[in-house]
PyMOL Python script that loads the backbone (N, CA, C, O; Angstrom):
from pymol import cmd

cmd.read_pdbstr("""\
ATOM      1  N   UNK A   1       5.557   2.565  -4.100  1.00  0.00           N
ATOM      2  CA  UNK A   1       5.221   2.952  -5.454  1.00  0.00           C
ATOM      3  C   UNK A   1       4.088   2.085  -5.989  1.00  0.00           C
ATOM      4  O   UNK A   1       3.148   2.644  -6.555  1.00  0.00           O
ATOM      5  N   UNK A   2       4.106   0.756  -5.852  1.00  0.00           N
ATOM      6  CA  UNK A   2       3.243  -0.503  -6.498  1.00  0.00           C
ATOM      7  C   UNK A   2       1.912   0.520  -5.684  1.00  0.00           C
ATOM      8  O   UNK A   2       1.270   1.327  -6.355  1.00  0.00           O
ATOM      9  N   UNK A   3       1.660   0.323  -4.204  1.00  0.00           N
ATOM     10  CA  UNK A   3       0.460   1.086  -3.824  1.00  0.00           C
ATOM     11  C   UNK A   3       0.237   2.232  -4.309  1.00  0.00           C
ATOM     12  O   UNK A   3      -0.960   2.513  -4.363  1.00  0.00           O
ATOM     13  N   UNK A   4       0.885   2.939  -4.653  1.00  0.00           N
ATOM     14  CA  UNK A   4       0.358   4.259  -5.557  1.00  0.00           C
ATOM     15  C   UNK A   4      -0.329   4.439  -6.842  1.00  0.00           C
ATOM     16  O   UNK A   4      -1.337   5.062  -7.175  1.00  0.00           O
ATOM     17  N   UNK A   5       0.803   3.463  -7.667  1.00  0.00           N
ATOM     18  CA  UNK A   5       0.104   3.194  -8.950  1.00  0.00           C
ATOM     19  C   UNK A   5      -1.241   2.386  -8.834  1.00  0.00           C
ATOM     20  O   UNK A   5      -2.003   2.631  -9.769  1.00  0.00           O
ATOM     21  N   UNK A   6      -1.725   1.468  -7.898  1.00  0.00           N
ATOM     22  CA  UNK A   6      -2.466   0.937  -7.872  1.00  0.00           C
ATOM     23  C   UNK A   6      -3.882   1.628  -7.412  1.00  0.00           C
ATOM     24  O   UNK A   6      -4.971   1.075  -7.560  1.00  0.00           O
ATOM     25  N   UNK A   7      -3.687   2.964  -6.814  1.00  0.00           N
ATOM     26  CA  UNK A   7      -4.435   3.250  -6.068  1.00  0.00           C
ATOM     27  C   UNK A   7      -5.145   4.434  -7.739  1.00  0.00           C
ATOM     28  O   UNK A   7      -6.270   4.727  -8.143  1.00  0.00           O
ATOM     29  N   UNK A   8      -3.684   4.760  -8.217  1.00  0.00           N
ATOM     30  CA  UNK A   8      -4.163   5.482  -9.439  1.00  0.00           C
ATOM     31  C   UNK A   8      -4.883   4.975 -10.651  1.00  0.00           C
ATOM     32  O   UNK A   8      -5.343   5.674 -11.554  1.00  0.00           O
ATOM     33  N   UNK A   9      -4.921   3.732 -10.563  1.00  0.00           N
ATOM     34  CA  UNK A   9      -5.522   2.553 -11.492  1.00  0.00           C
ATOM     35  C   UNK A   9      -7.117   2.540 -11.056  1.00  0.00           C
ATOM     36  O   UNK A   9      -8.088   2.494 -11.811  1.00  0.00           O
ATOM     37  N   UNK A  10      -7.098   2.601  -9.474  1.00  0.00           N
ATOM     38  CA  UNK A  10      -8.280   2.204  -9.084  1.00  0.00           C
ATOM     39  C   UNK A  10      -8.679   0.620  -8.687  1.00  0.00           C
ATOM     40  O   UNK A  10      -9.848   0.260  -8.547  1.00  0.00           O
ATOM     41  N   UNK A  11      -7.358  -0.392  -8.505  1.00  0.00           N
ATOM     42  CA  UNK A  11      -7.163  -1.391  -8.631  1.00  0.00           C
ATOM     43  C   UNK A  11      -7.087  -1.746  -6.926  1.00  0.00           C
ATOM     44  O   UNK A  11      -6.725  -0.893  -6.116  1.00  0.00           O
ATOM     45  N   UNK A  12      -7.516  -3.231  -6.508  1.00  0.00           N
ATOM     46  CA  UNK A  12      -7.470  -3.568  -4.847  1.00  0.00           C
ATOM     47  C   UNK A  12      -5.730  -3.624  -5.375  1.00  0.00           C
ATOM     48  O   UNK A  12      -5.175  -3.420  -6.455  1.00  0.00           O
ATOM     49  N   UNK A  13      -5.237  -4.021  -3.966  1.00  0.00           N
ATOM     50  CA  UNK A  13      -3.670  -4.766  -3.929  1.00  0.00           C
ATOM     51  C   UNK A  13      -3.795  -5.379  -2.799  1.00  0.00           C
ATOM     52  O   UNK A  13      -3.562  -4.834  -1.720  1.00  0.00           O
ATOM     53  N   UNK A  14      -4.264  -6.853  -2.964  1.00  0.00           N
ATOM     54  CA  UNK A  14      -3.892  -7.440  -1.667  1.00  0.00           C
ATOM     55  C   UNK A  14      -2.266  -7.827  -0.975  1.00  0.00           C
ATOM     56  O   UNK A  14      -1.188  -7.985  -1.549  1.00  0.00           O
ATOM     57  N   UNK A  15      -2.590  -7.886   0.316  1.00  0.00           N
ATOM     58  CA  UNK A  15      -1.849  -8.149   0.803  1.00  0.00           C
ATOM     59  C   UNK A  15      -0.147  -8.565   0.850  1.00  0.00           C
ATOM     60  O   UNK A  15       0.916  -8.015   1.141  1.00  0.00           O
ATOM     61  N   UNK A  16      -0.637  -9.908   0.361  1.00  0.00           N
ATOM     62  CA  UNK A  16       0.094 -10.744  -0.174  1.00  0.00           C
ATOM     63  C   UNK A  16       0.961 -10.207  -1.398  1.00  0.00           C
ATOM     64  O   UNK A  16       2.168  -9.991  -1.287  1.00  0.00           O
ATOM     65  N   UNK A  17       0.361 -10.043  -2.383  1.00  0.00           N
ATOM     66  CA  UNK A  17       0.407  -9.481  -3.699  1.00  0.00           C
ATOM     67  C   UNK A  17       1.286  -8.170  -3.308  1.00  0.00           C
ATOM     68  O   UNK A  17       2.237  -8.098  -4.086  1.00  0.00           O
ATOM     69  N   UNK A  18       1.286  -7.320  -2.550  1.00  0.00           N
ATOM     70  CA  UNK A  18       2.077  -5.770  -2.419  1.00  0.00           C
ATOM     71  C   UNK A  18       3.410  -6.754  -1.713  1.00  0.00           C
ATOM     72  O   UNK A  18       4.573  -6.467  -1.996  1.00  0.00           O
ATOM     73  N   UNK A  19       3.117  -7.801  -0.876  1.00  0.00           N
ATOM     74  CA  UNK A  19       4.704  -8.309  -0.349  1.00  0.00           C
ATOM     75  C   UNK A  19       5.907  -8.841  -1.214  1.00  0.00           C
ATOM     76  O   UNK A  19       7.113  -8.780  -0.975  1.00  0.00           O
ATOM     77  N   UNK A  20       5.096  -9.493  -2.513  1.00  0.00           N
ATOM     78  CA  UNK A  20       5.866 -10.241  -3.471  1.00  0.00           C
ATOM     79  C   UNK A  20       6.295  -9.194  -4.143  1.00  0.00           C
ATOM     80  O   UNK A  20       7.208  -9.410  -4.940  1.00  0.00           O
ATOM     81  N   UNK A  21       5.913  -8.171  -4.052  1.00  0.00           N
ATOM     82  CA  UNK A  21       6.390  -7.067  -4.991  1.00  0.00           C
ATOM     83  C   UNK A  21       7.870  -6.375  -4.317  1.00  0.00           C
ATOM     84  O   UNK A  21       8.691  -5.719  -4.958  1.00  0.00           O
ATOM     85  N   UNK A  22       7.926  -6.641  -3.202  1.00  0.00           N
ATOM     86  CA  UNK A  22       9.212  -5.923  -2.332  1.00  0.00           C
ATOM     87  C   UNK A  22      10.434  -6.458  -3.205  1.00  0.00           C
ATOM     88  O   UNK A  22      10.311  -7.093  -4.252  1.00  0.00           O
ATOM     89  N   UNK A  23      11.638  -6.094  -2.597  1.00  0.00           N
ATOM     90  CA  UNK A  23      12.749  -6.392  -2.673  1.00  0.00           C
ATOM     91  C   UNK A  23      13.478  -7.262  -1.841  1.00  0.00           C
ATOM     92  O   UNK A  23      14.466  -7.905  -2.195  1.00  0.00           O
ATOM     93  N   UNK A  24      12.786  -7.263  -0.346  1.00  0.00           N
ATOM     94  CA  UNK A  24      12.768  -7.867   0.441  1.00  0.00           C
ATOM     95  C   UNK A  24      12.047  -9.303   0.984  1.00  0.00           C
ATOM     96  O   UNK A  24      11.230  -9.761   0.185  1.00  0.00           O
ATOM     97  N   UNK A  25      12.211  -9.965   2.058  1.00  0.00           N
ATOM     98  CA  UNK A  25      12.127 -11.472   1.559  1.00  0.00           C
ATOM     99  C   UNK A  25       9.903 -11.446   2.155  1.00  0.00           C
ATOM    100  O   UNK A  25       9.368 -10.450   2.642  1.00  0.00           O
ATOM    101  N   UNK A  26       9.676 -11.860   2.071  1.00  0.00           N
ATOM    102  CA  UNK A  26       7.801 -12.468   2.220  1.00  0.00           C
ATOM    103  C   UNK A  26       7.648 -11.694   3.822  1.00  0.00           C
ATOM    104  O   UNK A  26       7.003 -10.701   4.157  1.00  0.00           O
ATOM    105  N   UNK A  27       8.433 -12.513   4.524  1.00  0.00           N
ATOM    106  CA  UNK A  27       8.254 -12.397   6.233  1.00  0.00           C
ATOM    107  C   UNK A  27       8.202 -11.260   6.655  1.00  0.00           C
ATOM    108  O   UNK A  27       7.327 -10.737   7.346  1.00  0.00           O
ATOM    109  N   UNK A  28      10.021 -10.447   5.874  1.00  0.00           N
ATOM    110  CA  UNK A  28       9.853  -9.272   6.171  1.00  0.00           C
ATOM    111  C   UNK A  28       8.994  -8.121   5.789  1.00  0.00           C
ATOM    112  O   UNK A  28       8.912  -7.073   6.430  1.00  0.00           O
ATOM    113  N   UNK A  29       8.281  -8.440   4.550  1.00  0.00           N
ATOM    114  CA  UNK A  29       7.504  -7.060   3.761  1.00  0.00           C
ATOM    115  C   UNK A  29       6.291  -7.329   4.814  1.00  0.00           C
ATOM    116  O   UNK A  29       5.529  -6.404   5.095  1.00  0.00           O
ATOM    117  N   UNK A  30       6.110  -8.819   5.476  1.00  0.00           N
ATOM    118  CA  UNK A  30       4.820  -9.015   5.984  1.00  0.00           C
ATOM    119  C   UNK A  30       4.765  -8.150   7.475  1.00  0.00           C
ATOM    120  O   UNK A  30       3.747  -7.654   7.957  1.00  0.00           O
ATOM    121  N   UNK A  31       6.168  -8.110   8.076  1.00  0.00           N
ATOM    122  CA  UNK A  31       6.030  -7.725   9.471  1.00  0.00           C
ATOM    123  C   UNK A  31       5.856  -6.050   9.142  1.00  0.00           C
ATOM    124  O   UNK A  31       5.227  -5.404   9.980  1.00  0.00           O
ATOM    125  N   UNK A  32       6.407  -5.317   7.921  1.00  0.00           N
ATOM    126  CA  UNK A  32       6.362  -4.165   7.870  1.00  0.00           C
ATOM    127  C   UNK A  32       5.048  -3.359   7.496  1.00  0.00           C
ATOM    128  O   UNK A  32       4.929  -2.139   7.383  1.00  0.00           O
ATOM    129  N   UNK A  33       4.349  -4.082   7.376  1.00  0.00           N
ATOM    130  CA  UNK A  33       2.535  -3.755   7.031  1.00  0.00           C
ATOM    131  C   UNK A  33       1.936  -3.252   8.208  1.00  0.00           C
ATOM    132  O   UNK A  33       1.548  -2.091   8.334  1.00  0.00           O
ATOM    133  N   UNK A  34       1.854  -4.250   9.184  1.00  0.00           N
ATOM    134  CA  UNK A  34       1.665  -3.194  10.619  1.00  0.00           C
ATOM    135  C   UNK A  34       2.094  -2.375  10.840  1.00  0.00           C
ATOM    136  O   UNK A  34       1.436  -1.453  11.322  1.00  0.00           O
ATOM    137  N   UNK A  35       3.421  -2.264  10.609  1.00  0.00           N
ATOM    138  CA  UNK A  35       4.101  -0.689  11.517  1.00  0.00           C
ATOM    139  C   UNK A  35       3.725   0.611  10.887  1.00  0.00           C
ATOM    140  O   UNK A  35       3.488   1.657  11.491  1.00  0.00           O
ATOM    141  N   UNK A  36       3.687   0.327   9.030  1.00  0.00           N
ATOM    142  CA  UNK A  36       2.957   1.565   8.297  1.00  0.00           C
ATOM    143  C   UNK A  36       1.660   1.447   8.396  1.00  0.00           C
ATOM    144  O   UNK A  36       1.007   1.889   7.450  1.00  0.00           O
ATOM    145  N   UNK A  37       1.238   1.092   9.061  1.00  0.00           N
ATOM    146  CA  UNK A  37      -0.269   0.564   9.538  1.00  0.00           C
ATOM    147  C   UNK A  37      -0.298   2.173  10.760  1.00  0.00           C
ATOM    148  O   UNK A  37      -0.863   3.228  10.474  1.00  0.00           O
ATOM    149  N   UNK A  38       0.306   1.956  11.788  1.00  0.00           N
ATOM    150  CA  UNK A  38       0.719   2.203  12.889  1.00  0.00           C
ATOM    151  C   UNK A  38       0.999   3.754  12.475  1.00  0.00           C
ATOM    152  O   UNK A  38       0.167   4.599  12.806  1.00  0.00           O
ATOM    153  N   UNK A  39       2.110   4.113  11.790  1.00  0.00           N
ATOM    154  CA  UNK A  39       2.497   4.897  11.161  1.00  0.00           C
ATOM    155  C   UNK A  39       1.037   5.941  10.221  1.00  0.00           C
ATOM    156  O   UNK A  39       1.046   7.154  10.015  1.00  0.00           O
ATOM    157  N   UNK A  40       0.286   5.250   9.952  1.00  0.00           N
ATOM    158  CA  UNK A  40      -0.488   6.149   9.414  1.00  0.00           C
ATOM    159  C   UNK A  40      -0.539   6.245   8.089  1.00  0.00           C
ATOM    160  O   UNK A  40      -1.431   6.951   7.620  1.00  0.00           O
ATOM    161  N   UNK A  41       0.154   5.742   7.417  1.00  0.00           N
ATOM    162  CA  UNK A  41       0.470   5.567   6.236  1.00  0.00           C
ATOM    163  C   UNK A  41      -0.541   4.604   4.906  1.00  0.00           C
ATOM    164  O   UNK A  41      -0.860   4.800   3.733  1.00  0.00           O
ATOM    165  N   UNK A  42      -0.724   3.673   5.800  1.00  0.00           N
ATOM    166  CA  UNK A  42      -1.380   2.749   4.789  1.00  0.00           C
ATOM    167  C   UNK A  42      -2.365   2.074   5.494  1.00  0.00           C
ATOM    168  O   UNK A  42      -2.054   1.764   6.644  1.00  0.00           O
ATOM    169  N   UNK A  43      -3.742   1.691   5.015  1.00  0.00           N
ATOM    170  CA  UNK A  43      -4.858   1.436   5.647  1.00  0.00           C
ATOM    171  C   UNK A  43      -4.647  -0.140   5.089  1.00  0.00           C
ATOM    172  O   UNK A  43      -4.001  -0.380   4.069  1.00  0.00           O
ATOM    173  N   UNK A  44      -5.444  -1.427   6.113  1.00  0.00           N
ATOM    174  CA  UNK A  44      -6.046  -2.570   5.870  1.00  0.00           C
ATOM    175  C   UNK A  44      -7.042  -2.768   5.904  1.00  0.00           C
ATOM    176  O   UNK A  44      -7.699  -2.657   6.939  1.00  0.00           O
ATOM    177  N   UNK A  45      -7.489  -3.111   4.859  1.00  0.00           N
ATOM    178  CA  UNK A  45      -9.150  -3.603   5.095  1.00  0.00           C
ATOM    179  C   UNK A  45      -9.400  -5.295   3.940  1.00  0.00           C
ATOM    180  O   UNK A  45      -9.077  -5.920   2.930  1.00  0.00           O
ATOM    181  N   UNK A  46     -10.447  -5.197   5.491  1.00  0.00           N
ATOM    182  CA  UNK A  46     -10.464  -6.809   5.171  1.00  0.00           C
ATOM    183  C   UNK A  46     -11.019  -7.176   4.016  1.00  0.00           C
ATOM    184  O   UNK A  46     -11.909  -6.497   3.505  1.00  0.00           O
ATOM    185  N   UNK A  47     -10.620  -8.151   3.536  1.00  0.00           N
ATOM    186  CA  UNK A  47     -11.698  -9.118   2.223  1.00  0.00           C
ATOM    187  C   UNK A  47     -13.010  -9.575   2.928  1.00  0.00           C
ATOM    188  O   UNK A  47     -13.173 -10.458   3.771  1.00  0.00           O
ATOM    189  N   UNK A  48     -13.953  -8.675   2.311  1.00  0.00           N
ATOM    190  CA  UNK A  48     -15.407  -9.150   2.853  1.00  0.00           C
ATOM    191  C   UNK A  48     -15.757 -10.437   2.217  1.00  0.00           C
ATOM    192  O   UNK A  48     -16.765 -10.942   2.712  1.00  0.00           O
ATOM    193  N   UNK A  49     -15.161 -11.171   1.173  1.00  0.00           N
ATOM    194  CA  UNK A  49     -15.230 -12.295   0.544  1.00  0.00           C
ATOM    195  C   UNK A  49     -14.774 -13.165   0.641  1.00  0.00           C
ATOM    196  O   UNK A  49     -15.386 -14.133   0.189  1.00  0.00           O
ATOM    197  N   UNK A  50     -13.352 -13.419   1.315  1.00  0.00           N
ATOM    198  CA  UNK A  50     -12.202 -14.053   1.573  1.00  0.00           C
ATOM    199  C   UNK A  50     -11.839 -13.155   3.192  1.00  0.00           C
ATOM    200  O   UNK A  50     -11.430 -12.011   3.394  1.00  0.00           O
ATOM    201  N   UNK A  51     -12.199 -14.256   4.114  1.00  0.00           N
ATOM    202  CA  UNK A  51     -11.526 -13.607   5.148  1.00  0.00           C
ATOM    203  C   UNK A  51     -10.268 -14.120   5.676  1.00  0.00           C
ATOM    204  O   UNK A  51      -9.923 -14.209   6.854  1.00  0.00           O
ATOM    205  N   UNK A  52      -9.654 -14.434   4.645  1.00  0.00           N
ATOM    206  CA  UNK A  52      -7.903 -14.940   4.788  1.00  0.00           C
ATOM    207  C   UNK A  52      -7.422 -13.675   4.037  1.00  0.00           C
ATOM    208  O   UNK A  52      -6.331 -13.229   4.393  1.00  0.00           O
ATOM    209  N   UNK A  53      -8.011 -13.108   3.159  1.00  0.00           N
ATOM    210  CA  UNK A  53      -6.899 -11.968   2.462  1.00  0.00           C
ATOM    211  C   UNK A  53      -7.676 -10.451   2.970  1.00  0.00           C
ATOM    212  O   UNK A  53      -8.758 -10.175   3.489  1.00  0.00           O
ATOM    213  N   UNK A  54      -6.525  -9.701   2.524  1.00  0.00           N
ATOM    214  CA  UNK A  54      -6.895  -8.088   3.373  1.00  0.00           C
ATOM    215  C   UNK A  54      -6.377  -7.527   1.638  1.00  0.00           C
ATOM    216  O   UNK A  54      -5.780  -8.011   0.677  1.00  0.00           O
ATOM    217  N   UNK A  55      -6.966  -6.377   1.969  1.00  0.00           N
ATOM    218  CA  UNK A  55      -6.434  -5.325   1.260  1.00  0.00           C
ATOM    219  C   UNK A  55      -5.757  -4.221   1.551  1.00  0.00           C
ATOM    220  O   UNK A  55      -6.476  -3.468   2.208  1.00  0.00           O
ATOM    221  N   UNK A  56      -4.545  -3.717   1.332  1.00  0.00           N
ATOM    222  CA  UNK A  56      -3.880  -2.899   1.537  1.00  0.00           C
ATOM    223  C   UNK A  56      -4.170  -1.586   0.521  1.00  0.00           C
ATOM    224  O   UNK A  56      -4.210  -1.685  -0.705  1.00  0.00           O
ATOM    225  N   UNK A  57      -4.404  -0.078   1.432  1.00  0.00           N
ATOM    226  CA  UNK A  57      -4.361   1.072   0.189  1.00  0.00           C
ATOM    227  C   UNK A  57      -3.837   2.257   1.149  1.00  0.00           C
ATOM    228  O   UNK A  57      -3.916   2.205   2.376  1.00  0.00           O
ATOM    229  N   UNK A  58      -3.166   3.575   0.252  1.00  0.00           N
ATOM    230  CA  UNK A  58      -2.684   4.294   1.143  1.00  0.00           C
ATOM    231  C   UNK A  58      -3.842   5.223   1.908  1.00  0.00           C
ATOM    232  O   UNK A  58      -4.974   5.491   1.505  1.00  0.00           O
ATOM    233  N   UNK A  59      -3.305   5.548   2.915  1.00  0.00           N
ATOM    234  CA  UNK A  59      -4.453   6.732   3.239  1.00  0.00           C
ATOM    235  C   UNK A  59      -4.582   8.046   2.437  1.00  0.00           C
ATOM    236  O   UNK A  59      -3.789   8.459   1.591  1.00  0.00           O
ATOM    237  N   UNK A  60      -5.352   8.436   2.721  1.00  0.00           N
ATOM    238  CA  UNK A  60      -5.522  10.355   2.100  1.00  0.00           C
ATOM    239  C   UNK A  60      -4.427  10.581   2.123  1.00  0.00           C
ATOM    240  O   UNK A  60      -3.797  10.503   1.068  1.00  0.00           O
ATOM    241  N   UNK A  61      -3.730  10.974   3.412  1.00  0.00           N
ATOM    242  CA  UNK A  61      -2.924  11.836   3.583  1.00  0.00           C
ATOM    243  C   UNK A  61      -1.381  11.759   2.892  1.00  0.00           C
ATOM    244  O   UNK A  61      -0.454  12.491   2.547  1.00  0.00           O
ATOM    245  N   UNK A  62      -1.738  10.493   2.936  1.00  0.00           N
ATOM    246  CA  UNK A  62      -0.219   9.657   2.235  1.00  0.00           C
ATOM    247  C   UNK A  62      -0.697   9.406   0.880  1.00  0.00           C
ATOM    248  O   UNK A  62       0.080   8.697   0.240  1.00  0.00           O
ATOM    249  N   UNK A  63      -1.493   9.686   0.402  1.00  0.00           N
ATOM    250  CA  UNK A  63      -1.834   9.811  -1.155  1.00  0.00           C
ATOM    251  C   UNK A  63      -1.664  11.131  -1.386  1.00  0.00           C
ATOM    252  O   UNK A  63      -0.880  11.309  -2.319  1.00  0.00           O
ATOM    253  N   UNK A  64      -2.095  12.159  -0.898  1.00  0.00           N
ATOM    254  CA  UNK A  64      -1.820  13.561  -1.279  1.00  0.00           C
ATOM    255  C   UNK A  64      -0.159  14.017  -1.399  1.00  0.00           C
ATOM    256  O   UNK A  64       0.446  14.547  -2.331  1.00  0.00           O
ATOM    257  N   UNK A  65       0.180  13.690  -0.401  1.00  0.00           N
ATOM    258  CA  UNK A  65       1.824  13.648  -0.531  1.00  0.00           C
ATOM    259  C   UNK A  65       2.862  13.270  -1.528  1.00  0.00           C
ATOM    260  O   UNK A  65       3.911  13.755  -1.951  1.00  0.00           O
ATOM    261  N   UNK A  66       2.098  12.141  -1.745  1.00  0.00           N
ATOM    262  CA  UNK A  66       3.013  11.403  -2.789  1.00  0.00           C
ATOM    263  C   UNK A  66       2.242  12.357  -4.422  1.00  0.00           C
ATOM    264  O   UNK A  66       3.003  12.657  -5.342  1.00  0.00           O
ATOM    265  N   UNK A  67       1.213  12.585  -4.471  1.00  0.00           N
ATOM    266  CA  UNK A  67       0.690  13.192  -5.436  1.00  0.00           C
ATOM    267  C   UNK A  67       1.346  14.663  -6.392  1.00  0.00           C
ATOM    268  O   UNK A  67       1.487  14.982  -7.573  1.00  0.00           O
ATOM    269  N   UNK A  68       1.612  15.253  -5.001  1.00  0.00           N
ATOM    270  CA  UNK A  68       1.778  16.822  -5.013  1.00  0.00           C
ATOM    271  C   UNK A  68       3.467  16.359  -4.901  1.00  0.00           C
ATOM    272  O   UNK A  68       4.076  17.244  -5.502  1.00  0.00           O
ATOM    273  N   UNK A  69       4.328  15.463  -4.442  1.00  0.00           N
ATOM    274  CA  UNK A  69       5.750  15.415  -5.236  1.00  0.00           C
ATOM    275  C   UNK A  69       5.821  14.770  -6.618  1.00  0.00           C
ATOM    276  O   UNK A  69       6.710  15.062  -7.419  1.00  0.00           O
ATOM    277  N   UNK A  70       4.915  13.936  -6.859  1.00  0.00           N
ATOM    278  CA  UNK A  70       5.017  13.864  -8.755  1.00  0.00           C
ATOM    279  C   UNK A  70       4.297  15.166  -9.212  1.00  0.00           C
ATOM    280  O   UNK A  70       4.662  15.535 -10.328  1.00  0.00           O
ATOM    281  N   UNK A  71       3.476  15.851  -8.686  1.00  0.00           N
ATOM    282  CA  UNK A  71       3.095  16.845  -9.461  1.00  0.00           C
ATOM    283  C   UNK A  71       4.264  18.068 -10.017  1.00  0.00           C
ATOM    284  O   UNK A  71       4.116  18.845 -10.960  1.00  0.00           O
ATOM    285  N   UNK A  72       5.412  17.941  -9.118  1.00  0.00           N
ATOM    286  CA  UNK A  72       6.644  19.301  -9.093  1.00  0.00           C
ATOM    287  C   UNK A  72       7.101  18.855  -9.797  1.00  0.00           C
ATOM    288  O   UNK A  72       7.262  19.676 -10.701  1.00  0.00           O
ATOM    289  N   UNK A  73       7.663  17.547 -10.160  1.00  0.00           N
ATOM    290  CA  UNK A  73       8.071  17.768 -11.779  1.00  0.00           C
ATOM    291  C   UNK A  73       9.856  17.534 -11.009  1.00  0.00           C
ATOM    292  O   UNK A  73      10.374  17.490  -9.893  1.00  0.00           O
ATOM    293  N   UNK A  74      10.195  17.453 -12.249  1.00  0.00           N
ATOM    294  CA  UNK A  74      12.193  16.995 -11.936  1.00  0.00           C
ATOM    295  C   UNK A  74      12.499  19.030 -11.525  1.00  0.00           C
ATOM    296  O   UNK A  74      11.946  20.113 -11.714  1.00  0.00           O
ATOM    297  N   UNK A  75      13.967  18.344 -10.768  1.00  0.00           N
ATOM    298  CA  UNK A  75      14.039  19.630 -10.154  1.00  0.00           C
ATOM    299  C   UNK A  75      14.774  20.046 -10.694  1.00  0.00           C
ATOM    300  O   UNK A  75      15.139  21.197 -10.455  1.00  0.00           O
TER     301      UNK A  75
END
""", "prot")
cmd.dss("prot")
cmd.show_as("cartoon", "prot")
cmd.util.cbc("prot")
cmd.orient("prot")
């Protein structure tokens, strides 16, 4: 959700910053970034300014999705 709204803001979300947001503990939100990586889901791209931090955003496809189920409205 945090990547969605963020992406609807127009706002970066690094890395770091989308992990503290979990529910879950640092390590784990960190190991799960690759696999939706993997998954297709969510793109990394690096800090051209900072090459210790990345930016995390969803892809197209996983933005359209999530788009067109808030668009239907409560059921």
């Amino acid at each position: 959700m945090d990547l969605f709204i963020h992406e609807v803001l127009r706002k970066p979300l690094a890395t770091s910053a989308l992990c503290l947001m979990t529910t879950t503990s640092m390590s784990s939100a960190l190991r799960l970034v690759p696999k939706m990586c993997d998954a297709g889901l969510i793109d990394r791209i690096p800090d051209l300014m900072d090459a210790r931090r990345s930016f995390i955003r969803l892809r197209p496809e996983t933005s359209h999705r999530l788009r067109a189920y808030f668009e239907e409205g409560p059921e």
